[in-house]
C-alpha positions as CSV (number, residue, x, y, z in Angstrom):
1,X,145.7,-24.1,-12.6
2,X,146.7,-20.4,-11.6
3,X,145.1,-19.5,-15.3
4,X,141.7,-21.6,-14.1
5,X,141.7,-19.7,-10.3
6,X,142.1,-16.3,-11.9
7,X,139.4,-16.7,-14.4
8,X,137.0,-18.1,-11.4
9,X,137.7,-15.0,-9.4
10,X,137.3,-12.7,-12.1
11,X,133.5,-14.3,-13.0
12,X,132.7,-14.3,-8.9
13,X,133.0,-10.9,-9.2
14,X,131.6,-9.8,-12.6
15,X,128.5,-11.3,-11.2
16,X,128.3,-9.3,-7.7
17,X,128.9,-6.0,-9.5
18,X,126.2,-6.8,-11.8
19,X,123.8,-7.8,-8.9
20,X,125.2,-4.5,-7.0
21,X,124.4,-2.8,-10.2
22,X,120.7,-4.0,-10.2
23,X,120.1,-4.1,-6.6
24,X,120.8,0.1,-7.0
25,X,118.9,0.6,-10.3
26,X,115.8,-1.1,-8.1
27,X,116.1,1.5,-5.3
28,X,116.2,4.7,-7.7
29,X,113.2,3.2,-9.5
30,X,111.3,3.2,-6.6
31,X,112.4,6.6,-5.2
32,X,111.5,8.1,-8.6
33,X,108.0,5.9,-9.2
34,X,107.0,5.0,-5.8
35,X,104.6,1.5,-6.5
36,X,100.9,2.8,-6.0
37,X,99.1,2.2,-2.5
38,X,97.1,-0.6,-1.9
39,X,93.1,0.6,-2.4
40,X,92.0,0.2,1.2
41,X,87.6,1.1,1.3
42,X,87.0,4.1,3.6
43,X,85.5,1.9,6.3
44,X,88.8,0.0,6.8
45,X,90.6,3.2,6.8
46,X,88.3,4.8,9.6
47,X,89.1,1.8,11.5
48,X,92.9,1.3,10.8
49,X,93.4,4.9,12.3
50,X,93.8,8.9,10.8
51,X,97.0,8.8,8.6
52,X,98.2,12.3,7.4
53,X,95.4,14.4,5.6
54,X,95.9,15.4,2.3
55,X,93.9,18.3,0.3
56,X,91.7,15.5,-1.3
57,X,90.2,15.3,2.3
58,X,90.4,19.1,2.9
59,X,87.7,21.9,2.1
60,X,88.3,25.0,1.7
61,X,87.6,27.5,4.2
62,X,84.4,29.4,3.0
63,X,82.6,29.0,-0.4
64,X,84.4,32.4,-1.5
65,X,87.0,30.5,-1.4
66,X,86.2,28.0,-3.7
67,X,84.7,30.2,-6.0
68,X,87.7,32.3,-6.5
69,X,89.9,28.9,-6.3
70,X,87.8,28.0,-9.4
71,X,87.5,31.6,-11.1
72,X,91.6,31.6,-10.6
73,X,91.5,27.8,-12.5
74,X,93.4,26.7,-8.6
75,X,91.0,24.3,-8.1
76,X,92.4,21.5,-10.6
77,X,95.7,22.4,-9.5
78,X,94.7,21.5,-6.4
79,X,93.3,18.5,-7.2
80,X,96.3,17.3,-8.9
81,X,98.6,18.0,-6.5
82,X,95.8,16.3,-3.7
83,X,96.3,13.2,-5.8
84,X,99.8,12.9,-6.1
85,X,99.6,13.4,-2.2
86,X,97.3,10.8,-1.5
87,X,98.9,8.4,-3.9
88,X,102.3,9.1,-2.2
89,X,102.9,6.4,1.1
90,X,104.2,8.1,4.4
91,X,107.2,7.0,4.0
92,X,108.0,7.5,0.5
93,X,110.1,11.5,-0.2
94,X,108.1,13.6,-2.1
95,X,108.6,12.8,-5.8
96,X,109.6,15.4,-8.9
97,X,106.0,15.3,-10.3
98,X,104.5,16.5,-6.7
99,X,107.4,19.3,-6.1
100,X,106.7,20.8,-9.9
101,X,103.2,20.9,-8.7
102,X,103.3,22.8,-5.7
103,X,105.8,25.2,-7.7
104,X,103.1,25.2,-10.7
105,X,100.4,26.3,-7.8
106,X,102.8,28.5,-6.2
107,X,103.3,30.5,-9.4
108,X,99.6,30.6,-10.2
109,X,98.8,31.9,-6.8
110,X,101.3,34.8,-7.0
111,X,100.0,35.7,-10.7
112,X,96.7,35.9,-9.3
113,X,97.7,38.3,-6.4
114,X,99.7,40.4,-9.3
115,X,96.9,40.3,-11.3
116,X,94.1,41.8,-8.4
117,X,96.8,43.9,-7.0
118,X,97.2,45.6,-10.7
119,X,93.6,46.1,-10.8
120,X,93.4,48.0,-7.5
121,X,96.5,50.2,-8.5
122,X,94.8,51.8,-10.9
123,X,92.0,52.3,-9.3
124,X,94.0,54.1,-6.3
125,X,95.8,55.9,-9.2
126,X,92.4,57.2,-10.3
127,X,91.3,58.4,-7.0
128,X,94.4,60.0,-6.1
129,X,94.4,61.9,-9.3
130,X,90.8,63.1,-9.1
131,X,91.5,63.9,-5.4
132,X,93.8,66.5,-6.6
133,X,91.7,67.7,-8.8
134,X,89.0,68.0,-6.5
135,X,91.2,69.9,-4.0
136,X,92.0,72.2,-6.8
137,X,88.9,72.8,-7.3
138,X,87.6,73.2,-3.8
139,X,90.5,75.8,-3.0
140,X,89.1,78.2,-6.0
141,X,85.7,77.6,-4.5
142,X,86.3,78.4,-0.8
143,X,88.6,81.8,-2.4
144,X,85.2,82.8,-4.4
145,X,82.9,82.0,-1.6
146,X,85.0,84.2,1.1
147,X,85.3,86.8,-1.4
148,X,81.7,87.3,-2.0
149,X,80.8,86.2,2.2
150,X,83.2,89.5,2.8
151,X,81.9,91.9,0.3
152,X,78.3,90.8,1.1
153,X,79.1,91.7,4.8
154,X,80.8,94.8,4.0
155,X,78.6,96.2,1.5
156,X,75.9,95.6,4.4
157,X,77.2,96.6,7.5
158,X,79.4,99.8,6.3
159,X,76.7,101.5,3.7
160,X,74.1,100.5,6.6
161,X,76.5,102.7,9.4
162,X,76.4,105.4,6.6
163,X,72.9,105.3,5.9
164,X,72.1,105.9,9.4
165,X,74.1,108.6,10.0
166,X,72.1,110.4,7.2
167,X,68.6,109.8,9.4
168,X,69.7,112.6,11.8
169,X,66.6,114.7,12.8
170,X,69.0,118.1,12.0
171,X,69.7,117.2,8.4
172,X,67.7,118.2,5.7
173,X,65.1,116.1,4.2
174,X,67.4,115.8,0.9
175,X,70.2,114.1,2.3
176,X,67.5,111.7,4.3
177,X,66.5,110.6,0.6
178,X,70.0,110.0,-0.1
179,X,70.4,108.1,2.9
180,X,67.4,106.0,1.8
181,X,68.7,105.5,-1.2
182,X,72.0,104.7,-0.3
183,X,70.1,101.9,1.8
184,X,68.3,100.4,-1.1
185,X,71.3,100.3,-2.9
186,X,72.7,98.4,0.4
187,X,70.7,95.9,0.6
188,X,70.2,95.3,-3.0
189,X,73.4,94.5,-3.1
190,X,74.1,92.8,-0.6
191,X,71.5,90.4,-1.6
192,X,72.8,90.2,-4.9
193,X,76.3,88.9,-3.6
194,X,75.2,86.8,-1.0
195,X,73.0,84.9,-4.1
196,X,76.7,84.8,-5.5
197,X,77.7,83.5,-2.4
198,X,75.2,80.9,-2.2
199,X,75.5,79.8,-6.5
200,X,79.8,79.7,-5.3
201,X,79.5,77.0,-3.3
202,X,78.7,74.6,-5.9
203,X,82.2,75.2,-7.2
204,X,84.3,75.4,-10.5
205,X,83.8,72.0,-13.3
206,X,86.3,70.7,-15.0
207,X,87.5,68.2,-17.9
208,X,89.5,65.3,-16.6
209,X,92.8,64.7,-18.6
210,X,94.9,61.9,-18.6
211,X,93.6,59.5,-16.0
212,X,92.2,55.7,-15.8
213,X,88.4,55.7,-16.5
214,X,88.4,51.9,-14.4
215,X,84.6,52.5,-14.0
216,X,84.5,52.8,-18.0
217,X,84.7,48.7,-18.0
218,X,81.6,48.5,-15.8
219,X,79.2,51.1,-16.7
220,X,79.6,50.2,-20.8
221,X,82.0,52.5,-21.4
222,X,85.6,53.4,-23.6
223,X,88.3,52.8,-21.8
224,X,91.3,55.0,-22.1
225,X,95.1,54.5,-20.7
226,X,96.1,51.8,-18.6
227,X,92.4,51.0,-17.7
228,X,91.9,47.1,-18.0
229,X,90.7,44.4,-15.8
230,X,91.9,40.9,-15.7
231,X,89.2,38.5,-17.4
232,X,89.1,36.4,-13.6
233,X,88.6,39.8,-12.1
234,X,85.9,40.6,-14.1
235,X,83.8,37.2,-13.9
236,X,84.3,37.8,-10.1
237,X,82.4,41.0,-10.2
238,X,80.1,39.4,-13.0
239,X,79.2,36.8,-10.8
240,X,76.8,36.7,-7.9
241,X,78.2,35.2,-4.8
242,X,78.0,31.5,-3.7
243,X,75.9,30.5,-0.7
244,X,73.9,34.2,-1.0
245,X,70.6,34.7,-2.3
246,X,70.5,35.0,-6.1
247,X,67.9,37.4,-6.4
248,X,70.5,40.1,-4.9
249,X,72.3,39.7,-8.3
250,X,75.9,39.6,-9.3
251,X,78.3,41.9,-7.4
252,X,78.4,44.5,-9.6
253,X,75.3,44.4,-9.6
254,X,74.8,45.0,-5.7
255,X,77.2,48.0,-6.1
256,X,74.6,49.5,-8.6
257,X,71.9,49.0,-6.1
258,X,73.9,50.7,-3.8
259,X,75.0,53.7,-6.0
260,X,71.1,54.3,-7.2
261,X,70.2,54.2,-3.8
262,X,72.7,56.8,-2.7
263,X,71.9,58.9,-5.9
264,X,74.9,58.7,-7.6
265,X,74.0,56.4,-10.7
266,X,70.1,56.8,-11.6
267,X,68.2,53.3,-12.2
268,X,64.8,55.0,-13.0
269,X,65.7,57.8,-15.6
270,X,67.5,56.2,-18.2
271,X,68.5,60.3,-19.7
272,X,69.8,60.9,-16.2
273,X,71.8,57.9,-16.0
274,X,73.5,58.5,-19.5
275,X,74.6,61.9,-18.3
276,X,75.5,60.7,-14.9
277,X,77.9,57.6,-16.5
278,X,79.0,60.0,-19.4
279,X,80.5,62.5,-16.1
280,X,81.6,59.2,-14.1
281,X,83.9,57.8,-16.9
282,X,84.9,60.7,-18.8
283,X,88.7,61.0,-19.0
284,X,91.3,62.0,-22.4
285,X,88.8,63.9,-24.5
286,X,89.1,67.7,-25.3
287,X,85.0,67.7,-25.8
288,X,84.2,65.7,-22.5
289,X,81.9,66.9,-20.2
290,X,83.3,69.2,-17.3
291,X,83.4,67.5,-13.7
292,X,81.7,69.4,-11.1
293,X,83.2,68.7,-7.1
294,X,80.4,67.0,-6.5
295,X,80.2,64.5,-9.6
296,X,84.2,64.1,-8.9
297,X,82.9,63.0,-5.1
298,X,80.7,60.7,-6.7
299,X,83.2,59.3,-8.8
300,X,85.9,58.8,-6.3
301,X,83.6,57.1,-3.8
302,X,82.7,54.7,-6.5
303,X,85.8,54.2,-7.0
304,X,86.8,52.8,-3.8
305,X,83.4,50.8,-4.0
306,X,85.0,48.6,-6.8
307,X,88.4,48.6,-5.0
308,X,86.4,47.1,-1.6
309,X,85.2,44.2,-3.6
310,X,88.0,43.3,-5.5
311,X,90.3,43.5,-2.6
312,X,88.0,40.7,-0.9
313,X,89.7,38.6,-4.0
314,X,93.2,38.7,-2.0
315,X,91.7,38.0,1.1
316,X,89.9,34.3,-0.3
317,X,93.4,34.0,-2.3
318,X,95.3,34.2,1.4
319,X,92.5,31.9,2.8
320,X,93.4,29.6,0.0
321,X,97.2,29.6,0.5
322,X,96.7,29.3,4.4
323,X,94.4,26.5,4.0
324,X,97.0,24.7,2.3
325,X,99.7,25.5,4.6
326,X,97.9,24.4,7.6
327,X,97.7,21.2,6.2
328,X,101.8,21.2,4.7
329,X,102.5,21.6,8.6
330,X,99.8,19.0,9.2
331,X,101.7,16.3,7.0
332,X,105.3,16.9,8.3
């Protein structure tokens, strides 16, 4: 009998372990696969109440945004991890599968914001070098220029004391000639130098060594160095913008508008606009043309053209990220 009684209690519990055993396997299951909601048609939903919003039921703050979302490939991340959302009940944690896609969006986001932000280095690090050179070249022009500006001035005003003081009525008609002559002399010149003076101002040229042509990309062309745009950086500027007129053109196309209006890239002359993109993305070769100040103004304020419009990436990137934020805090 003891034999019998000790075997009974041994099955007894056998038999709650393995229902303990199944009753826990049955929870994790869940936790890990939550069962899929009940389909419930928008019309019942309206009227059962507003649950939490998910992305599914979320736009975007401004078609820029979407267009870079899509550009960027965000949008289908999005949408994936919008589905996992909506599929998810209330009350269910947040599963594996919708954690590794927030990270997965996360990560694609921040490459996106690496890759504008290495667009718009170089273009600073272009400007800044050919600021330099600029200043260079401006210093040796303003020398020149004062030089000339102080010879002109003295060559007139001290020969012109002197040739009056050979005009006295006492001299002797010789040494009024030589006054008169002195006086041509004078103002030859200081004509002459102030026509130096004048030609100074357009300052010294010089070839560009050893800096980024990031306009080369654009304008058609060889890049040199570090110059390189993303391919989703380009398409943005190759594209025109959503909910604008498409008659305006792409973006890059706008800034060329803009640049033939303001003189700097001719639209009309197709001669002057080879020499005028040959100075603007010069950069690296010994038998270059020579930059004058003015072409390097040009060139710089172009510059920070491009660098304007691709910055306007980052901004519909943050609108992106606070959009989904808003609605992170919205579900908690």
């Amino acid at each position: 009998m003891c034999h019998k009684h000790i075997a009974t209690a041994v099955y007894e519990a056998g038999v709650m372990a393995a229902i303990s055993i199944f009753w826990t396997a049955t929870v994790i299951a869940q936790s890990i696969h939550p069962p899929a909601p009940a389909i419930v048609p928008p019309a019942a939903a309206a009227e059962a109440g507003s649950g939490p919003q998910t992305l599914s039921a979320f736009a975007l703050p401004n078609s820029d945004a979407d267009e870079t979302a899509h550009i960027f490939g965000l949008d289908s991340k999005l949408q994936r991890l919008s589905t996992l959302q909506s599929e998810r009940p209330s009350d269910v944690p947040t599963t594996l599968e919708e954690l590794s896609a927030r990270q997965e969006l996360l990560e694609s986001v921040q490459a996106s914001f690496l890759d504008v932000d290495s667009v718009l280095a170089e273009l600073a690090n272009e400007q800044s070098d050919l600021s330099s050179i600029r200043a260079a070249l401006q210093n040796r022009r303003d020398k020149t220029v004062n030089r000339l500006t102080t010879a002109s001035l003295l060559t007139g005003s001290g020969l012109g004391a002197g040739v009056s003081a050979t005009q006295f009525s006492g001299l002797g008609s010789t040494t009024q000639d030589v006054g008169d002559a002195i006086g041509i002399g004078s103002g030859a010149a200081s004509t002459i130098l102030s026509i130096l003076a004048a030609r100074a101002q357009k300052g010294p040229s010089v070839r560009i060594e050893e800096t980024p042509n990031m306009l080369a990309p654009l304008l058609g062309g060889v890049p040199v160095g570090n110059t390189y745009y993303p391919p989703e950086v380009l398409q943005y500027l190759q594209s025109p913008q959503m909910g604008k007129d498409p008659s305006r053109g792409t973006r890059l196309e706008q800034l060329m508008a803009e640049w033939d209006k303001a003189g700097r890239l001719s639209a009309a002359d197709p001669a002057t606009r080879r020499r005028q993109i040959a100075a603007l993305t010069a950069s690296g070769d010994p038998a270059a043309v020579k930059l004058t100040i003015d072409q390097l103004t040009d060139r710089i304020a172009m510059l920070g053209d491009v660098r304007g419009r691709v910055s306007l990436m980052k901004r519909d990137l943050a609108n992106i990220m606070r959009s989904y934020s808003a609605l992170e805090r919205e579900q908690k």
